[in-house]
N, CA, C and O of each residue as an XYZ file, in Angstrom:
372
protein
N     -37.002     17.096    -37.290
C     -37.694     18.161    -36.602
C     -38.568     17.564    -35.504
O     -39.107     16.473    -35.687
N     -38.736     18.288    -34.299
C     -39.227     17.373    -33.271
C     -40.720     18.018    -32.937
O     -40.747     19.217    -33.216
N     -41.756     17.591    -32.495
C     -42.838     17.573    -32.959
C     -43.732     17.428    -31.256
O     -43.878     16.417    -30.569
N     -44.199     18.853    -30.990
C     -44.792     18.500    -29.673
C     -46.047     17.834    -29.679
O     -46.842     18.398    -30.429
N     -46.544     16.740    -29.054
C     -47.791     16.605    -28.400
C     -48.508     16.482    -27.451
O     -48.311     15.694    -26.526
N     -49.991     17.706    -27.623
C     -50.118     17.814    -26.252
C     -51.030     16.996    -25.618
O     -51.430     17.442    -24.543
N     -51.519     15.833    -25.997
C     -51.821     14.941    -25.678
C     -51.827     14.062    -24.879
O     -52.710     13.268    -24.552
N     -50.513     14.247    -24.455
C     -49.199     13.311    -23.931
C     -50.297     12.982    -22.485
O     -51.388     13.551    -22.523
N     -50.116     12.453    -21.761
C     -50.487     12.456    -20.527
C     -49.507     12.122    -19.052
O     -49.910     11.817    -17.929
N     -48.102     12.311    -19.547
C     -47.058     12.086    -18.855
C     -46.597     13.913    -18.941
O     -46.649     14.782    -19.811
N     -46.131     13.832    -17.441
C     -45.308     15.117    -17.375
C     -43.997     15.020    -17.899
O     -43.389     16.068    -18.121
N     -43.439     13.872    -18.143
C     -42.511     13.834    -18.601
C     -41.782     14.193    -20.183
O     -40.669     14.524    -20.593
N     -42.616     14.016    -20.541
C     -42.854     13.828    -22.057
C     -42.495     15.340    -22.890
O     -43.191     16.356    -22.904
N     -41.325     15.130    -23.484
C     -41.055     17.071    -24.107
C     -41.319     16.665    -25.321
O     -42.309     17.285    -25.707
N     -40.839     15.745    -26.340
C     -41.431     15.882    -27.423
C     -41.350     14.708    -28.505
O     -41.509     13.594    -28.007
N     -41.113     14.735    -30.028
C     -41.018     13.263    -30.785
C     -40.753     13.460    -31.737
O     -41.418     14.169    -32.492
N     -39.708     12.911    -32.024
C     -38.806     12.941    -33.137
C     -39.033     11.432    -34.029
O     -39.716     10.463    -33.696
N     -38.090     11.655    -35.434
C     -38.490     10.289    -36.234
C     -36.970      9.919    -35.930
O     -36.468      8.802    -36.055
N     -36.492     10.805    -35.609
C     -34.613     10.004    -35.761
C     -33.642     10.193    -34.938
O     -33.358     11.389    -34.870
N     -32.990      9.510    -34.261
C     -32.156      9.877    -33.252
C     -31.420     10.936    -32.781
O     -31.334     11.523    -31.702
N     -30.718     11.066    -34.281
C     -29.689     12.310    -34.599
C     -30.357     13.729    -34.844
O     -29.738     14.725    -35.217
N     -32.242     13.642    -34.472
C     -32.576     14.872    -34.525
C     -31.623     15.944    -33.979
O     -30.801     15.709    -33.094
N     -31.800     17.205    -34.601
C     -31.050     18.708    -33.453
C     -31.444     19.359    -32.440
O     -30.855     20.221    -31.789
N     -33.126     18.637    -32.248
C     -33.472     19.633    -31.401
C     -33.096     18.136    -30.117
O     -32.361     18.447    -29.180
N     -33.427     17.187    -30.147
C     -32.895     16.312    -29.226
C     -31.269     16.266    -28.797
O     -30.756     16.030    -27.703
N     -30.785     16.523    -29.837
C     -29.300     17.094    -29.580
C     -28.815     17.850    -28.746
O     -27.969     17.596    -27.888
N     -29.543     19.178    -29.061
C     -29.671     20.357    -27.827
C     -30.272     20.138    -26.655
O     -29.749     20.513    -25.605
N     -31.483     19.484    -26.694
C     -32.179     18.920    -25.256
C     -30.637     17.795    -24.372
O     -30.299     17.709    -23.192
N     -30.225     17.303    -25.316
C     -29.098     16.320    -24.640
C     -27.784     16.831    -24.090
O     -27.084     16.368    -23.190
N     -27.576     18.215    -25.081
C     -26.923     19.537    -24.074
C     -26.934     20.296    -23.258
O     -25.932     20.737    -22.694
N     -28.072     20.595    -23.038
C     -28.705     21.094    -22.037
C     -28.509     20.150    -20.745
O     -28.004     20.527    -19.688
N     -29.022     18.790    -21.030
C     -29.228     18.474    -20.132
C     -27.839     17.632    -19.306
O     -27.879     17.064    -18.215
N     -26.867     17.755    -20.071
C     -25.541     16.919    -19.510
C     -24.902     18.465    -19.082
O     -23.983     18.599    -18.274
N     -25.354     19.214    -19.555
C     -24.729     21.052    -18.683
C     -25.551     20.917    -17.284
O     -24.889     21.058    -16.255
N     -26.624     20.713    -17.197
C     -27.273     20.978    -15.329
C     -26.753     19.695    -15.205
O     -26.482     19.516    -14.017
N     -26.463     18.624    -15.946
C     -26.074     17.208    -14.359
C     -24.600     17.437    -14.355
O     -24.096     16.972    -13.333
N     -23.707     18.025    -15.195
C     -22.103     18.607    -14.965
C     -22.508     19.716    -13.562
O     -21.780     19.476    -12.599
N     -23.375     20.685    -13.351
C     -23.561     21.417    -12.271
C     -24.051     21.118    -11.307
O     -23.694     21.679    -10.272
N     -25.053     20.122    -11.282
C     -25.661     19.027     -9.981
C     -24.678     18.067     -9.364
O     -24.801     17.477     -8.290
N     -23.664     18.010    -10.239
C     -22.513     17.097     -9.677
C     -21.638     17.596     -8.772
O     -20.936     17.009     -7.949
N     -21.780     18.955     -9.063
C     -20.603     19.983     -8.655
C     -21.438     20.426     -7.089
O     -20.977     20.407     -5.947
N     -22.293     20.666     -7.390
C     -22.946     21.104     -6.036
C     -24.324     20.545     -5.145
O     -25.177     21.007     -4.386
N     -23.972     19.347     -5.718
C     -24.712     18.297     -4.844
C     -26.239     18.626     -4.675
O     -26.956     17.644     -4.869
N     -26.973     19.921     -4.321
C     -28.159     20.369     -4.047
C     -29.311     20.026     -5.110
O     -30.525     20.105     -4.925
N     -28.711     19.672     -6.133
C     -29.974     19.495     -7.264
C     -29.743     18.044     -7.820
O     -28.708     17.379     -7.858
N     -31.420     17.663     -8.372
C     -31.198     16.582     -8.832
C     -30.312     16.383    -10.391
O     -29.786     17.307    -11.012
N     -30.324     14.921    -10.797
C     -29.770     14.578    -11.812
C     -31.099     14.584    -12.874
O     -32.249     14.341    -12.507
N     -30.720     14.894    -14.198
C     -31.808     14.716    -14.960
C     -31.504     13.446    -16.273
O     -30.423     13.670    -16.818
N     -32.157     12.337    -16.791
C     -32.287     11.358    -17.589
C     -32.802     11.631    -18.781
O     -33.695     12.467    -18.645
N     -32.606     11.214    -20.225
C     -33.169     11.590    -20.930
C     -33.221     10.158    -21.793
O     -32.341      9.496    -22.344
N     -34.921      9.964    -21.626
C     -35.063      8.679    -22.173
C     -35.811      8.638    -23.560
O     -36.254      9.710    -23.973
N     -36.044      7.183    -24.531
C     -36.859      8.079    -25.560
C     -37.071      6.283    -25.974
O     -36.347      5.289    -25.922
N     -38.803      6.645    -26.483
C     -39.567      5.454    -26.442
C     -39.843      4.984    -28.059
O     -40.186      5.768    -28.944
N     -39.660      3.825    -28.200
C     -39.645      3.598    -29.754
C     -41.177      3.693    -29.596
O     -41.842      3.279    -28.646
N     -41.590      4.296    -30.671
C     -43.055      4.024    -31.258
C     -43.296      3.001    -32.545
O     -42.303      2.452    -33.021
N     -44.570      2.748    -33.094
C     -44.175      2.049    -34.036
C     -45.515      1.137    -34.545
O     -46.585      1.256    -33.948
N     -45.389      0.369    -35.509
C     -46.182     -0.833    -35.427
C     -45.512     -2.213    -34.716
O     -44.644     -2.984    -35.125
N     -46.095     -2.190    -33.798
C     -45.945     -3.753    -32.874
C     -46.468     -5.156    -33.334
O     -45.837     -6.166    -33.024
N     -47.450     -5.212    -33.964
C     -48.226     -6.893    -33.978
C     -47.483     -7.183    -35.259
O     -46.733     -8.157    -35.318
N     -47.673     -6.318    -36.360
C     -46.670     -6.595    -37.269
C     -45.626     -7.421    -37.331
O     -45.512     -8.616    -37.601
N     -44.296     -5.904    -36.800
C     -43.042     -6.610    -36.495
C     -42.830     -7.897    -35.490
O     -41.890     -8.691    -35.530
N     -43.981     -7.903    -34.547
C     -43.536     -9.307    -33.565
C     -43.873    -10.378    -34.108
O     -43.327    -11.412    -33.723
N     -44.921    -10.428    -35.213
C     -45.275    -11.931    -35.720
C     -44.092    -11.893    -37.128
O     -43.800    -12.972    -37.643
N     -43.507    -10.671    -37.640
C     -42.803    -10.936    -38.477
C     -40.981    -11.783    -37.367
O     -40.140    -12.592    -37.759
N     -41.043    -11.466    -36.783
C     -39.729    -12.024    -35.883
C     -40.381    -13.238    -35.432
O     -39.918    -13.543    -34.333
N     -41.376    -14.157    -35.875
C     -42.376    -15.618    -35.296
C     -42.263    -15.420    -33.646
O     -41.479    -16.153    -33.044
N     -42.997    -14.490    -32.954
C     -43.641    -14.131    -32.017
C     -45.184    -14.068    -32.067
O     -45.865    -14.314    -33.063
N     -45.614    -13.723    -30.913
C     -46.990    -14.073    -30.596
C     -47.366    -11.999    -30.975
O     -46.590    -11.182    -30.479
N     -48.120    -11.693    -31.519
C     -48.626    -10.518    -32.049
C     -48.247     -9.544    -30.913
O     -47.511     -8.563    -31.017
N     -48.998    -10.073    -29.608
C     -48.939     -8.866    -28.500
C     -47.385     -8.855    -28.080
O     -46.914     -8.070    -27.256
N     -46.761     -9.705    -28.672
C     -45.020     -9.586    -28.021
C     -44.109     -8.081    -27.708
O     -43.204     -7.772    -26.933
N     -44.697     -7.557    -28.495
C     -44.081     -6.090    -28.424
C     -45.156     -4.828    -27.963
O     -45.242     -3.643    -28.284
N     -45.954     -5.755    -27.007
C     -46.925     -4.176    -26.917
C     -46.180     -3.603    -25.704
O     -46.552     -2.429    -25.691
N     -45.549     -3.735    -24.937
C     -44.940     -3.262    -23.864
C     -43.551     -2.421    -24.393
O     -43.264     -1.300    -23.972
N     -43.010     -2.926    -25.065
C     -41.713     -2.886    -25.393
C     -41.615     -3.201    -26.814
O     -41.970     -4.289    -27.266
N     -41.080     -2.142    -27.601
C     -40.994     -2.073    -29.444
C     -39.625     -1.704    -29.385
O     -39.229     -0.698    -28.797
N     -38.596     -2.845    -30.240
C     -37.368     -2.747    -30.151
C     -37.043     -1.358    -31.191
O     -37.392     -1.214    -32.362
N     -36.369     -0.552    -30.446
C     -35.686      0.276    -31.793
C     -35.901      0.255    -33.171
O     -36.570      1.141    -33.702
N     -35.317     -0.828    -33.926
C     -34.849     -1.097    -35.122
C     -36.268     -1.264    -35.728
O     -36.252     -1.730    -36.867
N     -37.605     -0.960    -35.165
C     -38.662     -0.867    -35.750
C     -39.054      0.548    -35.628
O     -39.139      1.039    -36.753
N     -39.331      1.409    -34.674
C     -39.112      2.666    -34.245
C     -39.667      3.209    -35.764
O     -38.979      3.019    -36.767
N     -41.049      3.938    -35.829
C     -41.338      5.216    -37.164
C     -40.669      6.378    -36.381
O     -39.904      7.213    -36.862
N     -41.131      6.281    -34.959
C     -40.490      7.436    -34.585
C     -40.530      7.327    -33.067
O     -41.197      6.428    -32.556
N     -39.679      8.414    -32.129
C     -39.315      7.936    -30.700
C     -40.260      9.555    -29.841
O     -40.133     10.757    -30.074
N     -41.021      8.910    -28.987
C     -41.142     10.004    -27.620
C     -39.879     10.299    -27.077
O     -39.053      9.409    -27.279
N     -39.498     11.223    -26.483
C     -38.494     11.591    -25.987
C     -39.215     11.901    -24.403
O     -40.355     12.364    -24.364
N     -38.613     11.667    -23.394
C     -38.942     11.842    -22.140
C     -37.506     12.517    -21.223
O     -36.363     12.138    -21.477
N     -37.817     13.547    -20.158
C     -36.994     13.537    -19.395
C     -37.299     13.283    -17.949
O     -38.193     13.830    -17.305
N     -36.461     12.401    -17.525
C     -36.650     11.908    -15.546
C     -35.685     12.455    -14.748
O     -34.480     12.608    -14.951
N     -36.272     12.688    -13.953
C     -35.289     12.531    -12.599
C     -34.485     11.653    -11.797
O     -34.786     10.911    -10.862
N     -33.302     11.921    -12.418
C     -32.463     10.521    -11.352
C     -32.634     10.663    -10.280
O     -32.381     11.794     -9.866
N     -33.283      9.342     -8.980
C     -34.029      9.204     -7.848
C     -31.916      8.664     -7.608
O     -31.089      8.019     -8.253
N     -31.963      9.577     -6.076
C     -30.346      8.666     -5.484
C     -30.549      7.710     -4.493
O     -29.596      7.073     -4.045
C-alpha cells in the first residue's frame, strides 16, 4: 500500500511504498507508459520518468559490506531498501 508524504519537499515526489510490486505503483507505471505511448505519437508533450529511491538504514549496511559508515549516504543500494520514494520526472530532450 503506498503511503503519501507531505513532507516531501520535492515536487516530484507522489508517494512510498515498501515493495516494488506495490499496485498502486503499478498503476502509476500505467498511467504513465499510456501518456509517453501518446507523447510519442504527437510529439507536443513531454516524456514522463518514473524513478524510486531506496530508503533505508545506511551506516549500518555500509560498514556491514567493510565500508566507511557514510558510504551509502548518497546512494542506498536496493537490496537494503525498508522502503522506496517513488518520484516522477520529466524527460528533458
Amino acid at each position: 500500500m503506498a503511503v503519501y508524504n507531505s513532507n516531501h519537499k520535492s515536487i516530484n515526489y507522489r508517494f512510498t511504498v515498501t515493495d516494488q510490486r506495490d499496485k498502486d505503483l503499478s498503476d502509476l507505471r500505467a498511467v504513465v507508459n499510456e501518456r509517453n505511448r501518446y507523447a510519442r505519437k504527437f510529439e507536443t508533450m513531454s516524456r514522463l520518468k518514473i524513478g524510486l529511491k531506496a530508503r533505508g538504514k545506511r551506516a549500518e549496511n555500509a560498514i556491514r559490506d567493510g565500508l566507511s559508515p557514510r558510504a551509502y549516504d548518497q546512494h542506498l543500494p536496493w537490496r537494503y531498501a525498508s522502503y522506496f520514494d517513488v518520484y516522477v520526472y520529466e524527460v528533458t530532450k
